[in-house]
C-alpha positions in Angstrom: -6.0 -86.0 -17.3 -3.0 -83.6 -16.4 -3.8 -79.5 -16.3 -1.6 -77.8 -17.7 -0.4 -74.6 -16.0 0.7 -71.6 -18.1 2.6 -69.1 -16.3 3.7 -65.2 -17.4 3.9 -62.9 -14.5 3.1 -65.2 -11.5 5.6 -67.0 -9.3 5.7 -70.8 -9.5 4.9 -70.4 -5.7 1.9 -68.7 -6.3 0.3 -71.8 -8.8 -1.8 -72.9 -6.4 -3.3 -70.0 -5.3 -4.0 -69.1 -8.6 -5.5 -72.3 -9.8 -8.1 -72.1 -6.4 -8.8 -68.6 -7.9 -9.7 -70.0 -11.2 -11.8 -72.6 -9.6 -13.5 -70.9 -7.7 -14.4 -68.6 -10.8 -15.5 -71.4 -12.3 -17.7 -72.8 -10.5 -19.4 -69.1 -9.3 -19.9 -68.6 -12.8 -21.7 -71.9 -13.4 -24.0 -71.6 -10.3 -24.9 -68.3 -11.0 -25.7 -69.0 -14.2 -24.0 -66.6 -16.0 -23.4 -69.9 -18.5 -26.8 -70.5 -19.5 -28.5 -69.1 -22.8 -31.8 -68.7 -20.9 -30.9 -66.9 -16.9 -33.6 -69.0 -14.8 -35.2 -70.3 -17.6 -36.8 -67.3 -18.4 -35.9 -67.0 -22.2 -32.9 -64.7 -21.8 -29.0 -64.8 -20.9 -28.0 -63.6 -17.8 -26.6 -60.1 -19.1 -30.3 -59.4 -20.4 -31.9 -60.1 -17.4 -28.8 -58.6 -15.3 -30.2 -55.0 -17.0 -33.7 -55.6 -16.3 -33.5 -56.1 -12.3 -31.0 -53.2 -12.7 -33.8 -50.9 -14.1 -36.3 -52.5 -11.7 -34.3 -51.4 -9.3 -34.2 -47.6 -10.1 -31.6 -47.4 -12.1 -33.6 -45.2 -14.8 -30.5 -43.3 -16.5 -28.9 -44.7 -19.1 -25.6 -43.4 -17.8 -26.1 -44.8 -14.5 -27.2 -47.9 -15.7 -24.3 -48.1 -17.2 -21.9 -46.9 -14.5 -23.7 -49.8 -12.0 -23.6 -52.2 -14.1 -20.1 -51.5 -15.8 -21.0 -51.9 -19.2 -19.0 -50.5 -22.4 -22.2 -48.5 -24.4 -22.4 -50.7 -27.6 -22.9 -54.0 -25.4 -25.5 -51.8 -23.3 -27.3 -50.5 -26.2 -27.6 -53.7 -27.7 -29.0 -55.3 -24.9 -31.2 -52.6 -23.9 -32.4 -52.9 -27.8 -33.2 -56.4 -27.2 -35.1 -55.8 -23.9 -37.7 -53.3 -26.0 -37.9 -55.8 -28.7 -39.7 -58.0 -26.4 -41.7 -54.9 -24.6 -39.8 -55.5 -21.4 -38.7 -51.7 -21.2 -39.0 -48.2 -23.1 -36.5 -45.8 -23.4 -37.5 -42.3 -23.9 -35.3 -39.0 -24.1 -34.0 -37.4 -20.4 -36.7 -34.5 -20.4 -33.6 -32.5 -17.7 -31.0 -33.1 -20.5 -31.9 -34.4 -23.8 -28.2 -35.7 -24.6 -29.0 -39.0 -22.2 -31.6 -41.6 -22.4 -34.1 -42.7 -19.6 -35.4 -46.0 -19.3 -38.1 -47.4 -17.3 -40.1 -51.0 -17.0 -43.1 -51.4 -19.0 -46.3 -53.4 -17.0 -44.8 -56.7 -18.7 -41.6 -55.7 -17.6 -42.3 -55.4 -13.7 -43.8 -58.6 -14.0 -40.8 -60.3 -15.5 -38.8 -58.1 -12.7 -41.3 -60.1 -10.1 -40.6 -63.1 -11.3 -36.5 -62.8 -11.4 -36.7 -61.7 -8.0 -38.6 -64.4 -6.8 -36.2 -66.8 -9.2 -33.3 -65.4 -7.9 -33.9 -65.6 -4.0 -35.1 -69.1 -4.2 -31.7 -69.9 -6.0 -30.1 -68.1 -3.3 -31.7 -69.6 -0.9 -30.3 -72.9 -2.4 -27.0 -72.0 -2.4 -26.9 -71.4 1.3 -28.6 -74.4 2.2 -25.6 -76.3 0.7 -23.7 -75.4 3.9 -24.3 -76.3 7.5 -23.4 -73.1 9.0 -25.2 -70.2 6.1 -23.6 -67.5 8.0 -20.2 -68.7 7.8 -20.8 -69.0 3.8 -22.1 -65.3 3.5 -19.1 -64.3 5.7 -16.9 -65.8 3.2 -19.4 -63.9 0.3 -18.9 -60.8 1.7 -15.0 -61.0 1.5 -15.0 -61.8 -1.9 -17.7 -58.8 -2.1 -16.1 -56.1 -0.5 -12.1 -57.2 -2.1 -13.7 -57.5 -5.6 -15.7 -53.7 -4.9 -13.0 -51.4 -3.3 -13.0 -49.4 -5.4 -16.6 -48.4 -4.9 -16.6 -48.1 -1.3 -17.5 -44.3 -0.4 -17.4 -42.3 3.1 -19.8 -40.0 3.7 -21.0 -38.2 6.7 -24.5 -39.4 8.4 -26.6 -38.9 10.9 -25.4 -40.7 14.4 -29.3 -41.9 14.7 -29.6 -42.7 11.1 -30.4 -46.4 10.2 -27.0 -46.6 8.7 -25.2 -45.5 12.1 -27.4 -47.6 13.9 -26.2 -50.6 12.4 -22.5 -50.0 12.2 -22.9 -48.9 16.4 -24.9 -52.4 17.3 -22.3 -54.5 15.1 -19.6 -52.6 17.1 -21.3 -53.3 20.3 -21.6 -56.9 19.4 -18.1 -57.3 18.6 -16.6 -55.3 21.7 -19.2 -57.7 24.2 -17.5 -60.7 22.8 -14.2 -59.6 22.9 -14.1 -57.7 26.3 -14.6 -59.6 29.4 -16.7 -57.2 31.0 -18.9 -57.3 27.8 -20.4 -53.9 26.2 -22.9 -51.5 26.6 -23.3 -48.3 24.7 -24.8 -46.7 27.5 -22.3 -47.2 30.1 -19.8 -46.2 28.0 -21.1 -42.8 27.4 -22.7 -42.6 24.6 -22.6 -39.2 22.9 -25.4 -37.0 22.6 -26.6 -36.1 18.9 -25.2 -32.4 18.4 -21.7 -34.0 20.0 -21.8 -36.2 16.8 -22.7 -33.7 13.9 -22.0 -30.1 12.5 -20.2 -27.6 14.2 -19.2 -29.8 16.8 -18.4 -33.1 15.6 -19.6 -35.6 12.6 -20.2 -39.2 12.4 -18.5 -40.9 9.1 -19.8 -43.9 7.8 -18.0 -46.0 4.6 -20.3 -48.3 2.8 -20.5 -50.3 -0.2 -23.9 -50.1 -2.1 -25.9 -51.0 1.5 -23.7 -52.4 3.1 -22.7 -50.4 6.0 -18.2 -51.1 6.3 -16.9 -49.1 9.3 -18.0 -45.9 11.1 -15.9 -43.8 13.4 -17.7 -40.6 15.2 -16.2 -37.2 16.0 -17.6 -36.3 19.9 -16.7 -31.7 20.0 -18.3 -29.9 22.5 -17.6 -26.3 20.7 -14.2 -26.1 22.0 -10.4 -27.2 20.3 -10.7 -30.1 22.2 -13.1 -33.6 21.1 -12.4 -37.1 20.9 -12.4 -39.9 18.5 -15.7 -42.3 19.2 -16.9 -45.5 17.9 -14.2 -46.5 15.2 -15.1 -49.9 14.1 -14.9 -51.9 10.3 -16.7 -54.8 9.7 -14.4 -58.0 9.7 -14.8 -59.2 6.3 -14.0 -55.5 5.4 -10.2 -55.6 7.6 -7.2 -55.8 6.1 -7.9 -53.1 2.9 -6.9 -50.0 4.9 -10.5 -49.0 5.7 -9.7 -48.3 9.7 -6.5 -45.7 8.1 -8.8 -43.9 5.5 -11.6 -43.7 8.2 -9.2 -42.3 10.8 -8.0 -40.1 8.4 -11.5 -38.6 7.1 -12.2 -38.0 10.5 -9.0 -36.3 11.6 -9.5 -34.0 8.3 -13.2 -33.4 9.3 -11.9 -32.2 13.0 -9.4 -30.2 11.2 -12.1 -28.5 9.5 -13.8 -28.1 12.1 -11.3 -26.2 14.2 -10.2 -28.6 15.9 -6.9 -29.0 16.8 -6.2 -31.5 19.5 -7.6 -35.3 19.6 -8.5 -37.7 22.3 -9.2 -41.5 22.2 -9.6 -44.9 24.4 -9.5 -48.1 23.6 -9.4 -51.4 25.2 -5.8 -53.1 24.7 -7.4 -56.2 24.2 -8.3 -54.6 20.6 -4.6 -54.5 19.9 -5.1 -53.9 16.0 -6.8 -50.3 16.8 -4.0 -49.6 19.8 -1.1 -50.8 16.4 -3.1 -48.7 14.5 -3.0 -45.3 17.1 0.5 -45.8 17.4 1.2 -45.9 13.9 -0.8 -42.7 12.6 0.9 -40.7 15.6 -1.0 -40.8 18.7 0.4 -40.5 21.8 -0.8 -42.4 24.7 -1.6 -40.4 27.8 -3.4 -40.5 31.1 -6.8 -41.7 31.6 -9.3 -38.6 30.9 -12.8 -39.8 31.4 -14.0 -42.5 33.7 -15.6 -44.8 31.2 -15.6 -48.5 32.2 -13.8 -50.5 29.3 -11.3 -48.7 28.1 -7.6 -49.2 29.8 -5.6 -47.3 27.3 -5.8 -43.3 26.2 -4.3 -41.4 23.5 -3.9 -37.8 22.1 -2.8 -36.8 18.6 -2.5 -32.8 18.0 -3.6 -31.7 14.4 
């Protein structure tokens, strides 16, 4: 059989990349599912049961239902419509603004929701056993993820001891002990206190998709013009989309606003992406200021 392959906008050096694109879309749509008139044998197409775990799993306005899922309103309605036929949900007016619609699960409705969830991560659990090595297969996921989603990844400032934080600070601890010699510890390196790391001295900004904790960077003030930049890390299936710029940039306009106008740094030149990165947003490099162990490199940017 010879494939055919039909070509408008795309290079003829870019065919095979786009027919390992369609394969792949292929076959993710067939082991999801997403083909199959009744999602997990459960009676129902995958878009039905798509809006059930959706409202199982909070998503009780209509609008927001819509927004997470990103559905058009007819295709929503109708499905919704289906979903009360069989008394899997009710829909009542929002009692805070009666223009929008709340929905919630009815009894037989968290059942079924039981039931898809325990479906669903036994087919998951499936699909990772098809590999030797599962984490190498949810690195790859979390590529696809994260390039699919940019455009709902948010920043937002945390807590440094918040579980969010805390995750982004021991994958960056992880990563730096592999990569330095010396390996890492948080401790030795200084670790800021709290009120170094939040309002009016300094903030901590985390960017996420959903739950999944991207990159973090920290601002350490002390109450004077002067604080440095701290903990800047993005995950690695999260590099190459600009993440480490935007980050660096939210945090230079939180100093800013913050009265803050000069910025210190160190780094480790081994980590040559983040010393290509300093260089290129305008940071100087200067003499060693601080006596922490790892880093061999120092830099200053004034705002």
């Amino acid at each position: 059989m010879t494939t055919k392959i039909y070509l408008t906008k795309v290079s003829y050096m870019d065919v095979d990349q786009i027919t390992r694109v369609r394969n792949f879309s292929r076959l993710v749509a067939i082991e999801v599912g997403a083909l199959e008139d009744s999602f997990l044998n459960r009676g129902r197409p995958l878009g039905s049961a798509r809006v059930l775990n959706a409202i199982g799993l909070g998503y009780v306005n209509v609008s927001d239902l819509r927004a997470f899922l990103k559905l058009d309103t007819g295709l929503l309605s109708r499905l919704l419509r289906g979903l009360e036929a069989e008394g899997m949900i009710e829909t009542n007016p929002n009692p805070v603004d009666l223009r929008s619609r709340t929905t919630k699960l009815t009894q037989k409705g968290e059942e079924e929701f039981e039931v898809y969830e325990t479906l669903s991560n036994e087919r998951a659990a499936g699909i990772l056993a098809k590999h030797k090595n599962a984490r190498h297969l949810l690195n790859a996921m979390d590529i696809v993820t994260i390039a699919l989603s940019r455009e709902d990844i948010v920043f937002h400032e945390v807590n440094y001891t918040s579980d969010v934080a805390t995750k982004c600070l021991n994958a960056f601890a992880t990563e730096l002990s592999e990569r330095l010699n010396t390996g890492f510890d948080l401790e030795n390196s200084g670790d800021p206190e709290l009120s170094q790391m939040q309002r009016p001295h300094g903030t901590f900004v985390v960017a996420q998709l959903g739950d999944m904790p991207l990159g973090c960077v920290g601002v350490k003030g002390n109450g004077t013009a002067v604080a440095e930049i701290k903990r800047m890390w993005i995950a690695p299936a999260a590099r190459g989309l600009g993440l480490a710029r935007r980050l660096m940039k939210t945090s230079e306009d939180a100093a800013r606003a913050l009265s803050i106008t000069t910025l210190r740094l160190d780094t480790n030149r081994i980590l040559f992406e983040a010393v290509n990165l300093y260089k290129n947003m305008g940071w100087t490099e200067i003499d060693r200021f601080n006596d922490d162990p790892y880093p061999d490199i120092f830099f200053e940017k004034k705002l």
